[in-house]
C-alpha positions in Angstrom: 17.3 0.4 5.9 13.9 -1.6 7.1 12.1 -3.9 4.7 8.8 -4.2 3.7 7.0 -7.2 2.5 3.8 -7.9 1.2 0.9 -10.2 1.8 -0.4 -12.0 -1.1 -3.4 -9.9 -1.1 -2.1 -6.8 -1.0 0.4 -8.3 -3.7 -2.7 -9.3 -5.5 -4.0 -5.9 -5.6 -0.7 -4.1 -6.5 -0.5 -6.0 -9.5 -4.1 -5.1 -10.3 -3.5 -0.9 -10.0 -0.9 -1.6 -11.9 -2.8 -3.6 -14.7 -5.7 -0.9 -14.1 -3.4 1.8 -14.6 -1.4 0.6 -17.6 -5.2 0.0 -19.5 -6.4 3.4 -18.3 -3.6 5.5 -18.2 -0.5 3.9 -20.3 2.9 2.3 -19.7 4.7 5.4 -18.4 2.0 6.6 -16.2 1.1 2.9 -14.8 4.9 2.7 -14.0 5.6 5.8 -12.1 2.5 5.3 -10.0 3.8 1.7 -9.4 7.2 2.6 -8.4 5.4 5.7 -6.3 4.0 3.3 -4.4 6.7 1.1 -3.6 8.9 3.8 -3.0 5.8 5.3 -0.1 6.2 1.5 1.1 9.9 1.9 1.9 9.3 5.4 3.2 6.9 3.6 5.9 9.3 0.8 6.6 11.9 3.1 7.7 9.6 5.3 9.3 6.8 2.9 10.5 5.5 5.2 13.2 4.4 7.4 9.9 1.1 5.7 9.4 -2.1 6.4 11.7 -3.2 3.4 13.8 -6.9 2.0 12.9 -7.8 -1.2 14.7 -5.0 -3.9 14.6 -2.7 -2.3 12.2 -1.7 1.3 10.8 -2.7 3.4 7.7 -0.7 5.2 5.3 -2.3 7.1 2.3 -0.5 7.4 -0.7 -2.4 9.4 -3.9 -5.4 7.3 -4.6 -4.8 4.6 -2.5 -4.8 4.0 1.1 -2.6 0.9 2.7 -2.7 -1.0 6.3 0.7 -2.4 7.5 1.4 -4.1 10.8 5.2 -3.4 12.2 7.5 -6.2 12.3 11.2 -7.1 13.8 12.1 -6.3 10.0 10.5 -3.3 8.9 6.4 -3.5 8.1 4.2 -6.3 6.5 1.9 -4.9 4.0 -1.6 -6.3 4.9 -4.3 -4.6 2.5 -4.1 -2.2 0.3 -7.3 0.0 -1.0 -8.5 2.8 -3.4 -9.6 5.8 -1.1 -13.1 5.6 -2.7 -13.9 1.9 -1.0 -15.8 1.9 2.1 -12.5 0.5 4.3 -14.5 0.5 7.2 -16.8 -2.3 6.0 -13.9 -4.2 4.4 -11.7 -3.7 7.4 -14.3 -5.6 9.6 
């Protein structure tokens, strides 16, 4: 089984969905779409070739959220991670 890590931004904004989704949506909802996530993580790491590439790294979507991994001799590194309805091709530059 591959690992996946994180970088501390797209850390950063993890814990931010899931602070987000616990005020807006509640405890049981903000968890299962926090553990949905991390389980689409693990799905990439052991598939890595899943994502699309787009520039330096690939891109995975998962619900409302779209995430950018680079490949690693581990599994993938988790880069950035953004809501589909931000303009990533600005914040990617």
């Amino acid at each position: 089984m591959a690992v996946y890590k994180l970088s501390e931004d797209a850390y950063s904004v993890l814990e931010k969905v899931y602070e987000y989704s616990l005020l807006n949506f509640g405890e049981q909802t903000a968890g299962e779409y926090y553990l949905s996530l991390h389980q689409s993580f693990q799905l990439v790491a052991d598939q890595p070739k899943l994502g699309r590439e787009f520039h330096e790294f690939r891109r995975h979507e998962h619900r409302s959220h779209v995430y950018f991994y680079k490949i690693t001799d581990y599994g993938i590194l988790i880069v950035h991670i953004y809501h589909q309805k931000e303009n990533i091709d600005v914040k990617m530059q």
